[in-house]
C-alpha positions as a printed Julia matrix, in Angstrom:
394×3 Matrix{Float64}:
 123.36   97.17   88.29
 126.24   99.61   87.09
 125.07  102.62   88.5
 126.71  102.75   91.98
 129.79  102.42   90.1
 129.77  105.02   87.32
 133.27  107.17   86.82
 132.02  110.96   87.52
 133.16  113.99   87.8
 131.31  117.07   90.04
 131.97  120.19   88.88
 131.26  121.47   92.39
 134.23  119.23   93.44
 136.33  120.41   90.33
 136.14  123.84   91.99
 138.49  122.94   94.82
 141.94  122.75   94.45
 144.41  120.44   96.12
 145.68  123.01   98.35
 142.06  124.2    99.2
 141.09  120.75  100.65
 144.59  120.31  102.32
 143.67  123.7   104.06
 141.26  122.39  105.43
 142.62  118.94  107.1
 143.1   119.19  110.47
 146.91  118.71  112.03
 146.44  115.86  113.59
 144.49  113.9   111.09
 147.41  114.55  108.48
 149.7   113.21  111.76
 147.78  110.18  112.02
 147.14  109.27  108.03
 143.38  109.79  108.0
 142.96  112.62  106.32
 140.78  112.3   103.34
 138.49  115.56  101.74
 136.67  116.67   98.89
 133.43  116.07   97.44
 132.08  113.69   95.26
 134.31  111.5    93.61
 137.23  113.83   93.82
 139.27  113.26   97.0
 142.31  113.94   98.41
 144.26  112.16  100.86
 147.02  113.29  102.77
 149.4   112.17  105.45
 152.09  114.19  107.64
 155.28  111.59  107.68
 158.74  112.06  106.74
 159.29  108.92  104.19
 157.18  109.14  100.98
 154.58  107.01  101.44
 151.99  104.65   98.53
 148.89  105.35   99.36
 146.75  101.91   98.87
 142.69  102.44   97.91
 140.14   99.93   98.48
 142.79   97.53   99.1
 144.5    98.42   95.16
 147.83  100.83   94.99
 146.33  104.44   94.08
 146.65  105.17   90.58
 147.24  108.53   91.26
 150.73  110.1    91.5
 152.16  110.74   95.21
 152.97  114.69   95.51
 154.6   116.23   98.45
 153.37  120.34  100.03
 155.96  120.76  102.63
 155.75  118.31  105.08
 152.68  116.61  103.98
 152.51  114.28  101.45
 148.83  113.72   99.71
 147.51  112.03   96.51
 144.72  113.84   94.29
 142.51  111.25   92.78
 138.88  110.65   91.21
 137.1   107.55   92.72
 133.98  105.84   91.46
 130.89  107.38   93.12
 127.73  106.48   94.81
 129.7   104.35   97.08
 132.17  103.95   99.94
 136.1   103.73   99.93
 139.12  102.19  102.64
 142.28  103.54  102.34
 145.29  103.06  104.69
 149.09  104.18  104.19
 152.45  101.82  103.26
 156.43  102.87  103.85
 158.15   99.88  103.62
 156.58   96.85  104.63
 155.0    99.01  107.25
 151.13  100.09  107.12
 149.31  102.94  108.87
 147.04  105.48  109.04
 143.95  104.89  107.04
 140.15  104.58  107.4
 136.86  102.87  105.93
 133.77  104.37  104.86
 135.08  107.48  103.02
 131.9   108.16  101.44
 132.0   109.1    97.53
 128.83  111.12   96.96
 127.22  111.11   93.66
 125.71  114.02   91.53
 122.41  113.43   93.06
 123.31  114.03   96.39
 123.88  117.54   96.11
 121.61  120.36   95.82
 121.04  121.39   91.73
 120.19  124.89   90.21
 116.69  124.4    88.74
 115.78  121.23   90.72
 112.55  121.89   92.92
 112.09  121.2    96.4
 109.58  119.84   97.73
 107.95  121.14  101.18
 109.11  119.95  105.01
 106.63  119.83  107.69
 107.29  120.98  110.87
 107.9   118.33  113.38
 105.1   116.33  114.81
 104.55  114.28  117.39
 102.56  110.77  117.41
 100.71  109.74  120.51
 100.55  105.67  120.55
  97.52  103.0   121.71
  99.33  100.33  120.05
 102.16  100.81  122.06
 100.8   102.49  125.11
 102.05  105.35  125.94
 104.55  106.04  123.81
 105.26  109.53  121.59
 107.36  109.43  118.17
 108.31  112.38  116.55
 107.8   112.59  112.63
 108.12  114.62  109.64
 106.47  114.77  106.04
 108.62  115.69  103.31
 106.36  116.29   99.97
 108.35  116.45   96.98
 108.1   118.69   94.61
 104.87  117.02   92.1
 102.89  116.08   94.47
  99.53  117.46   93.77
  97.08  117.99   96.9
  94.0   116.4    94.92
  95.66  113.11   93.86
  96.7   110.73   96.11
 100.5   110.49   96.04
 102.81  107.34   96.42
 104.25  107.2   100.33
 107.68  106.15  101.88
 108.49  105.74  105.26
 111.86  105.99  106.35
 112.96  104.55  109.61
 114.93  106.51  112.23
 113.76  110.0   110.44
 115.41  112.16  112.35
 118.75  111.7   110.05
 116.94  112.41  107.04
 115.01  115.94  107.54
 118.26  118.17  107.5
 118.79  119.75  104.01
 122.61  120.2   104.23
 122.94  117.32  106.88
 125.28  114.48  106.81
 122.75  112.04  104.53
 121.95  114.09  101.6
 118.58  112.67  101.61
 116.33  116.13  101.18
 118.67  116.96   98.01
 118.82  113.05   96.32
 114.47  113.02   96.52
 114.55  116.27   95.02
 117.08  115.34   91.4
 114.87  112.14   91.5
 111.66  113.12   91.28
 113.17  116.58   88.89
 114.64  113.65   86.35
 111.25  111.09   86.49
 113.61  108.48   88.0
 111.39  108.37   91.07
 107.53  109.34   91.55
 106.36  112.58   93.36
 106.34  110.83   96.37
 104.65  111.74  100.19
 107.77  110.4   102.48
 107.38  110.43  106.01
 110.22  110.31  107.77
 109.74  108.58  111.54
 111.96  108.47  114.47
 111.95  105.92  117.18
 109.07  106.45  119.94
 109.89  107.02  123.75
 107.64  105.88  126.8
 108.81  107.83  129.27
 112.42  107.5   129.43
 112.57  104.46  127.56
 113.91  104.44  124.03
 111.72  102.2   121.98
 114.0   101.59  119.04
 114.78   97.86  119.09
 111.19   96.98  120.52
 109.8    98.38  117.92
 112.03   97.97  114.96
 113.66   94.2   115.67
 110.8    92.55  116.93
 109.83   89.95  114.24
 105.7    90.34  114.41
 103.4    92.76  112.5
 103.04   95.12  115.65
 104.9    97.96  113.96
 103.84   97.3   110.8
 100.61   97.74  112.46
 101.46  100.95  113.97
 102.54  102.48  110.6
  99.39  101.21  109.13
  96.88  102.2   111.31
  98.21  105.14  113.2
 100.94  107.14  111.4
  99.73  107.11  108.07
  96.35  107.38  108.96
  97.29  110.77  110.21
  99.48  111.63  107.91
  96.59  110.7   105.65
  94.4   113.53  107.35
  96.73  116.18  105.76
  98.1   114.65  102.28
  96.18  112.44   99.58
  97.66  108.84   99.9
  97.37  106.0    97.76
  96.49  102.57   99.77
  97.92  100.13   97.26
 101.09   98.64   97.97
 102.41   99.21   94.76
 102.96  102.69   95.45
 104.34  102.2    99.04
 107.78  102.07  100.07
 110.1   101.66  103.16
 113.62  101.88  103.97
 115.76  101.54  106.82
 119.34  101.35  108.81
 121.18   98.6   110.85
 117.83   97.63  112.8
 115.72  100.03  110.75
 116.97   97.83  107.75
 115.34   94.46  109.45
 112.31   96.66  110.03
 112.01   97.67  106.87
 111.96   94.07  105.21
 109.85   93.01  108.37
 107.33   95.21  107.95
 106.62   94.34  103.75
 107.1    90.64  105.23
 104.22   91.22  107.8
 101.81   93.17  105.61
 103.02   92.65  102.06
  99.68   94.29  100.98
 100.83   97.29  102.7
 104.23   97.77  101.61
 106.12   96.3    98.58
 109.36   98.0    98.12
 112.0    97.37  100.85
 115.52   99.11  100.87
 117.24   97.65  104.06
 120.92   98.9   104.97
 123.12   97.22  107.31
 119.86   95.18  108.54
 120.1    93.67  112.02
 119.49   90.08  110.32
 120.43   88.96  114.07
 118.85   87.92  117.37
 118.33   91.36  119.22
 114.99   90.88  119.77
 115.04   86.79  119.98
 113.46   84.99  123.58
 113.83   81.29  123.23
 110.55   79.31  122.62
 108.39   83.21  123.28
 109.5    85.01  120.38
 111.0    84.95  116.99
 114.39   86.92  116.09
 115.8    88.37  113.11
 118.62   85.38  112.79
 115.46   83.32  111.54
 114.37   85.79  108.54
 116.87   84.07  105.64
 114.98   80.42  106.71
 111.68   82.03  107.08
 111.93   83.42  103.4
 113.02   79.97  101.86
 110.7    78.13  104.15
 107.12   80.65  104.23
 105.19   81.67  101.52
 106.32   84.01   98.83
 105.87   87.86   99.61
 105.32   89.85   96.25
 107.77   92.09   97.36
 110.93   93.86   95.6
 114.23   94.02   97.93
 117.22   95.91   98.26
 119.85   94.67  100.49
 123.0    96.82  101.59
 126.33   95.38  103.81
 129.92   95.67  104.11
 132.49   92.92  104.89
 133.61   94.63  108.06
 129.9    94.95  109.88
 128.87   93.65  112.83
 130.61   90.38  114.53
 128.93   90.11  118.4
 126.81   88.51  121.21
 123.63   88.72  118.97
 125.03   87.15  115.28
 126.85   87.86  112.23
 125.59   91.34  109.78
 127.3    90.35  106.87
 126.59   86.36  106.74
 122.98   86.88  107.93
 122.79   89.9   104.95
 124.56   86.71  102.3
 122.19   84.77  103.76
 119.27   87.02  103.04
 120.8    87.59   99.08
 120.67   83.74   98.77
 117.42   82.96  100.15
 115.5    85.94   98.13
 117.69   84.31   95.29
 116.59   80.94   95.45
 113.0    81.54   96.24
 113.03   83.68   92.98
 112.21   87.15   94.67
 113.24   90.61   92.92
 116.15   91.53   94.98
 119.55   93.46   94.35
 122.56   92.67   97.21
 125.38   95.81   97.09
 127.71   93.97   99.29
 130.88   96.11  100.03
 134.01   96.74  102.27
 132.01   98.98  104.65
 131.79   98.73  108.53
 128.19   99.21  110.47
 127.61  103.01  109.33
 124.79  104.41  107.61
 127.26  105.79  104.93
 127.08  102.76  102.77
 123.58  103.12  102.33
 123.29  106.77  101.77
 125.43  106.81   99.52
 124.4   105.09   97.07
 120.92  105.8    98.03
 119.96  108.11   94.31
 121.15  103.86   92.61
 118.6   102.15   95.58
 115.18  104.6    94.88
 115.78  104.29   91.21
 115.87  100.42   91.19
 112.94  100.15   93.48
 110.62  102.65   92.48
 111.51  101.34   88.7
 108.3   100.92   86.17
 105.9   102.75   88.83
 103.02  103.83   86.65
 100.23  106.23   87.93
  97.71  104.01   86.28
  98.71  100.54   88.19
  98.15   99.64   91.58
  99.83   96.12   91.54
 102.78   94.6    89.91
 103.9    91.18   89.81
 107.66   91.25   90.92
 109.37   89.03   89.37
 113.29   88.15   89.49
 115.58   89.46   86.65
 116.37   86.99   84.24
 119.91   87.71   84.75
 119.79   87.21   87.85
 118.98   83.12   87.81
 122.46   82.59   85.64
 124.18   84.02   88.32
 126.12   81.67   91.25
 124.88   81.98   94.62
 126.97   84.57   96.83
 129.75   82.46   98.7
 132.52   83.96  101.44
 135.63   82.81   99.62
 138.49   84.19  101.71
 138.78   85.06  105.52
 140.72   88.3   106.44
 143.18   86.6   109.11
């Protein structure tokens, strides 16, 4: 899968200069060697120091040339998009400054002249009976295509809230939008759900790491059944999607997992692969999912997974051996699965990213005449070695 690391150039970035960008950093970021701006692909990074510095990317000595504005020294430099860069500073044998997860966006992430946009709902609010008392706010985002007398594909995204802004932080709104304008993606009905609250509680890990078909459930019979009183959706999981982040990601596999007739196509980010949720001997965690898939019966169900070497080490398991895990049990039980396994930390950056690259490859071969698909493992993918940790950062 090359696209997440195409060579491109914006010509929206293009129109800043060097000095424009370096306006812009604040003091002490340059002080500190953190500073990085731009958009897209072309970035700038700058540092306040009085030795020249090399500026090291993604572990590899910048190929771009080291130029000095005053008392800052920065490097200008075009970076593959549609994914996330490190960076950190060397004088000597001494390193500073720095930082992960500088997010190169991709042409589809910004807004296009011509592109359509589809139409926002206002915010609504869900009133639970599967899980008493509790209220989740939503939205419904209909892209631009979907026609009110045919019943439209649907994707849920987890944690909504993130998603409904048009110039927020995860370019979601703007990537549907050149997706569904190229044919790359369906018009699709997304609904976009935030955690519930009962009362003061916040709901999020009961209801997302829990490994049973209770919020599966919930999305079945209650959310999209009235979202389904105000937009045309199909029933077939062919034409259903979900996605999520950290434990939005283990939701999102969970819930095609639980109800694979429901939901077929699974992005997960930074999934919480780990035993939030787990109660010895009462309940099953999200530790067990990589032996569940190799051990239970085969879902028809097509899988993206997204990590970073540098995610989550704590009390309740390992993010990015649980994620390897995951790659090599959907690999050896044949599944349709893609693994984009970076340097990234536990941030939903790395997943929105390169999020235009994850609803192409899932929503791939979607016809409006089909409701079901046999998903079956690229070819290419059963020549390939299983995923193995081969050096430890100590």
């Amino acid at each position: 899968m090359k696209t997440v690391l195409l060579l491109l150039s914006l010509s929206i970035a293009q129109a800043q200069t060097a000095s424009e960008i370096l306006k812009s950093a604040p003091a002490d970021a340059l002080k500190s060697g953190t500073f990085a701006g731009g958009l897209g692909g072309h970035l700038v990074f700058a540092i306040a120091t009085s030795e020249k510095p090399t500026l090291f990317v993604d572990d590899e000595p910048s190929a771009g040339a080291v130029k000095q504005a005053g008392a800052v020294y920065y490097v200008e430099t075009d970076l593959a998009v549609g994914r996330t860069h490190s960076f950190y500073w060397m004088a000597g044998s001494a390193r500073f400054g720095g930082r992960t997860d500088v997010a190169a966006w991709p042409p589809d992430a910004y807004e296009q002249p011509g592109v359509p946009q589809g139409v926002l709902s206002a915010k609504r609010v869900h009133s639970s009976s599967i899980y008493p008392n509790m209220k989740s706010d939503y939205w419904v985002y209909a892209a631009a295509g979907v026609d009110a007398a045919v019943a439209a594909p649907v994707m849920i995204w987890q944690d909504g809230e993130v998603n409904v802004e048009r110039n927020g932080a995860s370019h979601t709104l703007n990537t549907i939008d050149n997706l569904t304008k190229q044919g790359k993606i369906p018009p699709i009905v997304h609904v976009f759900i935030s955690p519930g609250l009962v009362g003061q509680t916040h709901m999020r890990s009961i209801e997302y790491d829990t490994v049973n078909d209770t919020y599966p459930r919930f999305l079945r019979d209650e959310v999209l059944a009235e979202v389904a009183k105000s937009y045309k959706l199909r029933p077939d999981a062919y034409s259903r999607a979900i996605i999520g982040e950290s434990s939005g990601g283990i939701c999102a596999f969970n819930a095609a997992w639980q109800l694979p007739d429901q939901f077929s196509r699974v992005v997960s980010r930074i999934g919480s692969f780990a035993a939030i949720q787990w109660k010895p001997n009462l309940q099953d965690g999200g530790q067990s999912y990589p032996n569940k898939v190799r051990k239970e019966a085969k879902r028809n169900i097509r899988v993206w997974l997204q990590d970073g070497s540098q995610d989550l080490e704590n009390e309740f398991g390992s993010w990015p051996l649980q994620n390897i895990q995951m790659a090599n049990s959907l690999k050896r039980q044949g599944y349709d699965f893609y693994f984009s396994f970076g340097n990234g930390t536990h941030t939903r950056l790395g997943g929105q990213v390169e999020a235009p690259a994850e609803l192409e490859w899932i929503w791939r071969g979607w016809e409006a005449g089909k409701t079901e698909q046999t998903y079956d493992q690229d070819p290419a993918e059963k020549d390939r070695p299983f995923y193995r940790v081969k050096a430890l950062n100590r």
